[in-house]
N, CA and C atoms as a LAMMPS dump frame, in Angstrom:
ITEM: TIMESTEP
0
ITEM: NUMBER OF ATOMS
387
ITEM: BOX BOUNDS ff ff ff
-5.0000000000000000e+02 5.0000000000000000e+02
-5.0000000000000000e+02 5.0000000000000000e+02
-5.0000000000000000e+02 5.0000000000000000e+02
ITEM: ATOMS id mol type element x y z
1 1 1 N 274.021 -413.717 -40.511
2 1 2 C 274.928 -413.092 -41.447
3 1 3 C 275.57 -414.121 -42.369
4 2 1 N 275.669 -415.304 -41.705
5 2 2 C 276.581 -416.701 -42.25
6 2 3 C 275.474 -416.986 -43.764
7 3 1 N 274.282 -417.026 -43.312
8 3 2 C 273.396 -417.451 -44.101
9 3 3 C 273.135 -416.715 -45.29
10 4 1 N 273.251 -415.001 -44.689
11 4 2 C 273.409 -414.09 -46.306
12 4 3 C 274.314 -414.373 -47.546
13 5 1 N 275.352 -414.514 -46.662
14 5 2 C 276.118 -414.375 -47.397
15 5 3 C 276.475 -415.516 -48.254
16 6 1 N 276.259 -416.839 -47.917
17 6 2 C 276.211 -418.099 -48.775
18 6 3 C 275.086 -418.069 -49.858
19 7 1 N 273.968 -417.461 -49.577
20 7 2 C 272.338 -416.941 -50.482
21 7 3 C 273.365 -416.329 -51.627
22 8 1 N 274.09 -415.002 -51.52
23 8 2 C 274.52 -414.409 -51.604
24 8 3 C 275.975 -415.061 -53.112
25 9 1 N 276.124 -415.608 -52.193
26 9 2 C 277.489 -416.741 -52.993
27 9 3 C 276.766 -417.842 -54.318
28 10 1 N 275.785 -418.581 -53.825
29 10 2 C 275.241 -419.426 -54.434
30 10 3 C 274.137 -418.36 -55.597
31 11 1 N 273.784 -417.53 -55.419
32 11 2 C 272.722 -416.621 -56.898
33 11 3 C 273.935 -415.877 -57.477
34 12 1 N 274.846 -415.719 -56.865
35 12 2 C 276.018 -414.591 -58.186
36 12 3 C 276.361 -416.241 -58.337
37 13 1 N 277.059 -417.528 -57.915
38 13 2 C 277.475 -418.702 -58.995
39 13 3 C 275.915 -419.069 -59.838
40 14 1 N 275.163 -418.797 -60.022
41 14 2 C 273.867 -419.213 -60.326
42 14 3 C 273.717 -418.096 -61.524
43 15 1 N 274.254 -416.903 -61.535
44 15 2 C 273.97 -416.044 -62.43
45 15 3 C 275.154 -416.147 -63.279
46 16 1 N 276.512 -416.7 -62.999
47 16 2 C 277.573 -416.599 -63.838
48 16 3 C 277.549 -417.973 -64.802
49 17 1 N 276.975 -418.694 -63.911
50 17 2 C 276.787 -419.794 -64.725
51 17 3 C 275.182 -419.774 -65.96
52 18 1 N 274.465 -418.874 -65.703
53 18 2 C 273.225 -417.967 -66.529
54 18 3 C 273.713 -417.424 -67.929
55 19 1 N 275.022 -416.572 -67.762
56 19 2 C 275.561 -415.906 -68.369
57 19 3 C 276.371 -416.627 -69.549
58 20 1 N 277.429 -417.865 -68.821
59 20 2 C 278.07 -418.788 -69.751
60 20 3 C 276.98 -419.681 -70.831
61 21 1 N 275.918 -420.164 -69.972
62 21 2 C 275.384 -420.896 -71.487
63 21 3 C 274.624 -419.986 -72.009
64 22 1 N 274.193 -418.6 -71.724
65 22 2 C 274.044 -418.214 -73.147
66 22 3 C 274.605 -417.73 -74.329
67 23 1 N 275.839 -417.498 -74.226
68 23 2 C 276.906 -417.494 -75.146
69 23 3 C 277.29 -419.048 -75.776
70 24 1 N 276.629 -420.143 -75.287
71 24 2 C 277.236 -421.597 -75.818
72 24 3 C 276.771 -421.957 -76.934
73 25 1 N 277.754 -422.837 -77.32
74 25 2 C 277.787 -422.711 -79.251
75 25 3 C 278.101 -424.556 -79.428
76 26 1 N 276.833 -425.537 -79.773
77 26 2 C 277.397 -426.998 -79.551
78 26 3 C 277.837 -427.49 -81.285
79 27 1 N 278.704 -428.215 -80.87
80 27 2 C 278.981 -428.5 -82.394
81 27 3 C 278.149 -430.296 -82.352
82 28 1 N 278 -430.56 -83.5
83 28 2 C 277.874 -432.209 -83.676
84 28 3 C 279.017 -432.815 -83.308
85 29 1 N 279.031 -434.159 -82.719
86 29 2 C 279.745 -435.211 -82.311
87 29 3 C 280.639 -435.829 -83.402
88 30 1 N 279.569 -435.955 -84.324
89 30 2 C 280.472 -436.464 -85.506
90 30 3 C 280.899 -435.616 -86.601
91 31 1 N 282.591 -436.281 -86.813
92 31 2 C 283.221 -435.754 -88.025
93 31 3 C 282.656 -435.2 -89.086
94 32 1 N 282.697 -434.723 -90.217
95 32 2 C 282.213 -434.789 -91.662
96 32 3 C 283.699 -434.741 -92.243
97 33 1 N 283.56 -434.484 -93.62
98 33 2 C 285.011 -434.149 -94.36
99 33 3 C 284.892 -432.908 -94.463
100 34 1 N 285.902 -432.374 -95.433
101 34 2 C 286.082 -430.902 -95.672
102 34 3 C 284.836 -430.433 -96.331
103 35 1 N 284.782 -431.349 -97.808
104 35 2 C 283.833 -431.476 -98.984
105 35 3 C 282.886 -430.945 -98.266
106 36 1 N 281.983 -431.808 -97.193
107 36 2 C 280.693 -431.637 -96.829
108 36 3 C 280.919 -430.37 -95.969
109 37 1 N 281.704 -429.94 -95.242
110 37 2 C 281.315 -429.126 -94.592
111 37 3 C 281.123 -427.803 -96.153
112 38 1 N 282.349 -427.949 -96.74
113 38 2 C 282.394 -426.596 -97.427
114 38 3 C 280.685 -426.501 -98.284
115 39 1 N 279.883 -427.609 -98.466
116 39 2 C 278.77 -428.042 -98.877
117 39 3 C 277.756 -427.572 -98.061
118 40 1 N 278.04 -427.425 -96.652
119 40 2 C 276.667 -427.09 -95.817
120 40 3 C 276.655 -425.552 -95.624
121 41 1 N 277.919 -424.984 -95.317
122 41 2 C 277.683 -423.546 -95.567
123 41 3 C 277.218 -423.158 -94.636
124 42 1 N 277.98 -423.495 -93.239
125 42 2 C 277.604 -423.146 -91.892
126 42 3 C 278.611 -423.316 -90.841
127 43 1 N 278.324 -422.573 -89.351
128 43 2 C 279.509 -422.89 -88.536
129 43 3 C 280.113 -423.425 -88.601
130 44 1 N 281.631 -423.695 -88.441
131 44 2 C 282.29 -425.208 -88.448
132 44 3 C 283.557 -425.078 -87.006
133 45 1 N 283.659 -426.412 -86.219
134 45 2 C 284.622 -426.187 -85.122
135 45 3 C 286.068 -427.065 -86.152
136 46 1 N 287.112 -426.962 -86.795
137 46 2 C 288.05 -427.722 -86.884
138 46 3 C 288.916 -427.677 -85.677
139 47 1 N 289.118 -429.023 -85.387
140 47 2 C 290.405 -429.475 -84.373
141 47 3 C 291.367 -430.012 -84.955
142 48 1 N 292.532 -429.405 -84.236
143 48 2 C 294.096 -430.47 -85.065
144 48 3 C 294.555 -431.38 -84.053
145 49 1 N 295.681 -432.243 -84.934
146 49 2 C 296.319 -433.129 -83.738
147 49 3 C 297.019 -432.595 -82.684
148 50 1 N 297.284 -431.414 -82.558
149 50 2 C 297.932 -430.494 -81.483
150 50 3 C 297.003 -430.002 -80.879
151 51 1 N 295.669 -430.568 -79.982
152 51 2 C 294.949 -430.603 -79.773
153 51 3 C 293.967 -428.431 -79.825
154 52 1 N 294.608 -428.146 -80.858
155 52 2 C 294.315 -427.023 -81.48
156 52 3 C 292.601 -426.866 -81.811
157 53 1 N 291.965 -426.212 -81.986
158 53 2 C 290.236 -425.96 -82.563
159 53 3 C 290.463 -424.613 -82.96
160 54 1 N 290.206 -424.568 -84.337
161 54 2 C 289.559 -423.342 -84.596
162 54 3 C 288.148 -423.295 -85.124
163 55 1 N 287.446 -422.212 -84.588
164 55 2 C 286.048 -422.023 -85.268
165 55 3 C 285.876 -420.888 -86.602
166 56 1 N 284.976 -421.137 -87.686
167 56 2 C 285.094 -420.738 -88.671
168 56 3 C 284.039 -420.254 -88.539
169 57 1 N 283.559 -419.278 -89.729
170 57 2 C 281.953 -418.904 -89.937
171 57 3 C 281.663 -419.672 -91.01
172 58 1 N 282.048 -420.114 -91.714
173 58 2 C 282.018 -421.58 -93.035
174 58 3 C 283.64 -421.652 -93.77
175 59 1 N 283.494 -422.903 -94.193
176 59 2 C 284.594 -423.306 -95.228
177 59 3 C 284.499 -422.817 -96.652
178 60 1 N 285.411 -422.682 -97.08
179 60 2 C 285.166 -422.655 -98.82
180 60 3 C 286.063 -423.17 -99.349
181 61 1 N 286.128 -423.681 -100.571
182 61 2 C 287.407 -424.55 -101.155
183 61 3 C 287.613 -423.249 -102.841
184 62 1 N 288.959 -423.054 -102.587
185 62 2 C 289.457 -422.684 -103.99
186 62 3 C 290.356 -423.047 -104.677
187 63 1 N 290.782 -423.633 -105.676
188 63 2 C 291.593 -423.965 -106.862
189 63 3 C 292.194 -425.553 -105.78
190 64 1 N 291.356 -426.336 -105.225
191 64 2 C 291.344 -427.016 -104.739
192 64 3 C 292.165 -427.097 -102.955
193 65 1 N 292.269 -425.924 -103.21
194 65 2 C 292.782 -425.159 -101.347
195 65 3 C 291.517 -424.666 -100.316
196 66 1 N 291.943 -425.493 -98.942
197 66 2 C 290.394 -425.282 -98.12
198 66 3 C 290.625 -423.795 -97.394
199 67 1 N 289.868 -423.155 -97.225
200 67 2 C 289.823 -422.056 -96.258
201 67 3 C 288.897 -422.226 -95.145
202 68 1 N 289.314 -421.277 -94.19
203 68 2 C 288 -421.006 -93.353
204 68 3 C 288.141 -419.505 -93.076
205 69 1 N 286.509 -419.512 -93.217
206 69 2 C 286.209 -417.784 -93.168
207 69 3 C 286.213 -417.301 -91.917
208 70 1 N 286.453 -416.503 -91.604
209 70 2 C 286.452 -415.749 -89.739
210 70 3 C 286.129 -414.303 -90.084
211 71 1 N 285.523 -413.921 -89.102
212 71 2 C 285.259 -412.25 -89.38
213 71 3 C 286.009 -411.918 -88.216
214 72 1 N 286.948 -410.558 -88.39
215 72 2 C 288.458 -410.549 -87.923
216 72 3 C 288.041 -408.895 -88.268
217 73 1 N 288.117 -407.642 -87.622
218 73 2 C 288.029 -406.335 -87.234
219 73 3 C 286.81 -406.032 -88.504
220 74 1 N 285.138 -406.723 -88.197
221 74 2 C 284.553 -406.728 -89.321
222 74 3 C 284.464 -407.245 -90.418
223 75 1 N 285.881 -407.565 -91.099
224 75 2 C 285.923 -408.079 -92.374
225 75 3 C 286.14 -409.361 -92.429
226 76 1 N 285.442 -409.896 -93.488
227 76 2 C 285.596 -411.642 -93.375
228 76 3 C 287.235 -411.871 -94.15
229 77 1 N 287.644 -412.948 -93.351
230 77 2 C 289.438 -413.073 -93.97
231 77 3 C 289.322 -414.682 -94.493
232 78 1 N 289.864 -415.028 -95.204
233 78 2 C 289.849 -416.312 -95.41
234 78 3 C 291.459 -416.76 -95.261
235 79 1 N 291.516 -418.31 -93.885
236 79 2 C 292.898 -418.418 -93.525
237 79 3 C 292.622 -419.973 -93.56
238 80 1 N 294.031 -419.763 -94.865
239 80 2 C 294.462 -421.279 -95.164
240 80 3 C 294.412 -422.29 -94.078
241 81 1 N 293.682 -423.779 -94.451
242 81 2 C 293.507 -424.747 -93.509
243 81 3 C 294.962 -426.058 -93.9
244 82 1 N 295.29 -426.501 -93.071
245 82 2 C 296.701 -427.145 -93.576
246 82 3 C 295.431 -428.836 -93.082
247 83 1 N 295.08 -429.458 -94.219
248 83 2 C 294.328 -430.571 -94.533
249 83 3 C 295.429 -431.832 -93.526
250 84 1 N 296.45 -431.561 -93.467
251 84 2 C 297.436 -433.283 -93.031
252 84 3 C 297.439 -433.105 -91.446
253 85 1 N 297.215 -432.239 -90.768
254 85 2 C 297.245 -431.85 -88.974
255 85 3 C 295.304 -432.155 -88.319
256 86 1 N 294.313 -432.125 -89.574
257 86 2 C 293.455 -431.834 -89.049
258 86 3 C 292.979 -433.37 -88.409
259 87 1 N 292.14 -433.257 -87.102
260 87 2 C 291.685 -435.078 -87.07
261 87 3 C 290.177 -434.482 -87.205
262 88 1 N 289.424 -433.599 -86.899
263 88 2 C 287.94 -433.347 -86.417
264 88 3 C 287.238 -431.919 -87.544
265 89 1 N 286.544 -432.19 -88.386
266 89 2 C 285.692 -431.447 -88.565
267 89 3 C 284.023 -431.633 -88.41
268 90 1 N 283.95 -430.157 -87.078
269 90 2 C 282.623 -430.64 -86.838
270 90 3 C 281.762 -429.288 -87.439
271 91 1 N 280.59 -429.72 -87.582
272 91 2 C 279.48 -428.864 -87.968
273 91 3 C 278.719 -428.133 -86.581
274 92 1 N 278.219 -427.065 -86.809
275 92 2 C 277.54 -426.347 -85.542
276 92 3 C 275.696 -426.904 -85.438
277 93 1 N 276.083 -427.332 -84.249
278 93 2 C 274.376 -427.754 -84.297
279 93 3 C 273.534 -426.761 -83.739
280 94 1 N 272.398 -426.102 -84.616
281 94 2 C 271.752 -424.778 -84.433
282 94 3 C 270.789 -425.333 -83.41
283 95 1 N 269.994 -426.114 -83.64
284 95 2 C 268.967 -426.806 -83.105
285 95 3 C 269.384 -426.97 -81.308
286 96 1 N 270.385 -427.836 -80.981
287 96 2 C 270.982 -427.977 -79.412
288 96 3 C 271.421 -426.802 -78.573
289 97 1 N 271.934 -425.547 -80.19
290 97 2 C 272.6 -424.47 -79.225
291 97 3 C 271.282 -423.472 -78.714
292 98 1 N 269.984 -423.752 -79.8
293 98 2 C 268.722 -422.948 -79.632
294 98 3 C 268.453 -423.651 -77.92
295 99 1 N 268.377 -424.765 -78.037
296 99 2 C 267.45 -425.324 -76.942
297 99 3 C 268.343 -424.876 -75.322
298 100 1 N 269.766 -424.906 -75.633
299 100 2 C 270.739 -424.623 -73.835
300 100 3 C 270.631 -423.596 -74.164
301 101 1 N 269.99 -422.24 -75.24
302 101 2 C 270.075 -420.793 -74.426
303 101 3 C 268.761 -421.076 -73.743
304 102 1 N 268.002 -421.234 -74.463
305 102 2 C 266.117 -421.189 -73.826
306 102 3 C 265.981 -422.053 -72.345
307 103 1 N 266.629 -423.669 -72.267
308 103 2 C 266.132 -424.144 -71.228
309 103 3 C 267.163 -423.866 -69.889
310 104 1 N 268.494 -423.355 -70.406
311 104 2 C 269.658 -423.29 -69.403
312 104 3 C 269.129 -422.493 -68.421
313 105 1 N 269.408 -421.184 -68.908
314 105 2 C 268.585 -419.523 -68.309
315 105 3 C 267.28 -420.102 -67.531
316 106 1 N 266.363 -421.266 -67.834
317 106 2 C 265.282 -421.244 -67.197
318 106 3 C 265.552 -422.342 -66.122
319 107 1 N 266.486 -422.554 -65.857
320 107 2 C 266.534 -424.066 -64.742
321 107 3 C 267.358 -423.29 -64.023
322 108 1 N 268.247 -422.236 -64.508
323 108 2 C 269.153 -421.676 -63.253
324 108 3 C 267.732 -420.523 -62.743
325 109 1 N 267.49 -420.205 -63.484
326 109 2 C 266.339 -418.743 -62.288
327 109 3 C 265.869 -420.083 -61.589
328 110 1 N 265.045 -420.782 -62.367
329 110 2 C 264.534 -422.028 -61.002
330 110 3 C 265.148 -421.659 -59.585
331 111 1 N 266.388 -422.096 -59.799
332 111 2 C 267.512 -422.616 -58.597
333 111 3 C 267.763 -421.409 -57.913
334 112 1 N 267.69 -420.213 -58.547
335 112 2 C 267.49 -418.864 -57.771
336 112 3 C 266.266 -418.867 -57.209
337 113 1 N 265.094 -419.238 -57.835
338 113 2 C 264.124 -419.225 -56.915
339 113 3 C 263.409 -420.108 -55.742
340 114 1 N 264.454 -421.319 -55.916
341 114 2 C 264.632 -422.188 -54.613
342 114 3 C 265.461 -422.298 -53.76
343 115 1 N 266.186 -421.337 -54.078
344 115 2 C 267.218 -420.727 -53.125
345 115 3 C 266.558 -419.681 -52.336
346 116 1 N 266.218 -418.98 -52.406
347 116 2 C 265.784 -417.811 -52.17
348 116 3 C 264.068 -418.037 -51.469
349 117 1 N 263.208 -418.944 -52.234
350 117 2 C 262.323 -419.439 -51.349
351 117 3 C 262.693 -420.18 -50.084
352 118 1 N 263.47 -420.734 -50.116
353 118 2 C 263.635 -422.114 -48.655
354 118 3 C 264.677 -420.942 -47.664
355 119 1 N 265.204 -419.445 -48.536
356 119 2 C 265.517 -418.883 -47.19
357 119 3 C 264.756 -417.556 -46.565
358 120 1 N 263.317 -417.806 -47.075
359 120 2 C 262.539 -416.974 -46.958
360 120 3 C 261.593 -417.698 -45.502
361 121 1 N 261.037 -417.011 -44.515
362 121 2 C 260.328 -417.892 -43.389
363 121 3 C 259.005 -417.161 -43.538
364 122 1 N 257.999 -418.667 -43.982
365 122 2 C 256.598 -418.093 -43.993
366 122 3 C 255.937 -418.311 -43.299
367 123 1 N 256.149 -418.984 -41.413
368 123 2 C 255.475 -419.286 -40.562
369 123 3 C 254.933 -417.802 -40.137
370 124 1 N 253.238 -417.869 -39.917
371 124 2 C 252.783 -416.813 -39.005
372 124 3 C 253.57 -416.367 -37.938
373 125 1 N 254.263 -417.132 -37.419
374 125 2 C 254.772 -416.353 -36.095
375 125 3 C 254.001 -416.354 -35.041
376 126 1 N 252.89 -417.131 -34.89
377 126 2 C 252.086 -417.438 -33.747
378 126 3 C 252.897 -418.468 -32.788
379 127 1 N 252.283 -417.998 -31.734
380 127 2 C 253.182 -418.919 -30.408
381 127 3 C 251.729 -419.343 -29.742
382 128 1 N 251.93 -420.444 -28.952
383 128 2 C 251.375 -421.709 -28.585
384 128 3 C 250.103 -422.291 -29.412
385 129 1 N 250.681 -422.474 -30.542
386 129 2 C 249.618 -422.934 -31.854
387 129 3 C 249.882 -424.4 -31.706
């Protein structure tokens, strides 16, 4: 019974942890400025010195004021960025976040299925062999 129930424990942590990286979203390591991000026209994570992050769906700059776009009950809103608090603007890396949905999901079933093999018994069951 001891043994079910740890099988049991270890494939639901094996499936919750399945679940988290496919929702994961990696940003690049390195900074850019505002300029470039509002230039690439893609995800962006800003962090402030109040160790704050917000994520955007892109930047845009108007009458020399930065925004970031968010889609907020459907509609995209654009909410003023205060430029003197920020230390980090990062860009979303499509490429890293493609590769931890595809290979994550496939290394945890692995681990479900070596879990689940090593508590499976495939001896015949023959006696004085």
């Amino acid at each position: 019974m001891k043994t079910i129930k740890k099988r049991t424990e270890s494939i639901a942590l094996l499936f919750g942890l399945a679940i988290l990286l496919q929702s994961c979203m990696v940003y690049k390591k390195s900074s850019v400025t505002l300029e470039k991000a509002v230039q690439e026209q893609q995800k962006v994570r800003v962090e402030y010195e109040d160790y704050e992050s917000y994520r955007y769906q892109k930047l845009i700059s108007k009458d020399g004021t930065y925004f970031g776009v968010k889609k907020e009950k459907g509609e995209l809103v654009n909410i003023p960025i205060d430029e003197n608090r920020i230390v980090n603007v990062r860009l979303y890396n499509k490429s890293l976040s493609n590769t931890l949905t595809i290979v994550g999901p496939i290394v945890i079933l692995g681990g479900v299925i070596l879990i689940l093999a090593s508590s499976v018994d495939v001896s015949p069951g023959l006696s004085g062999v």
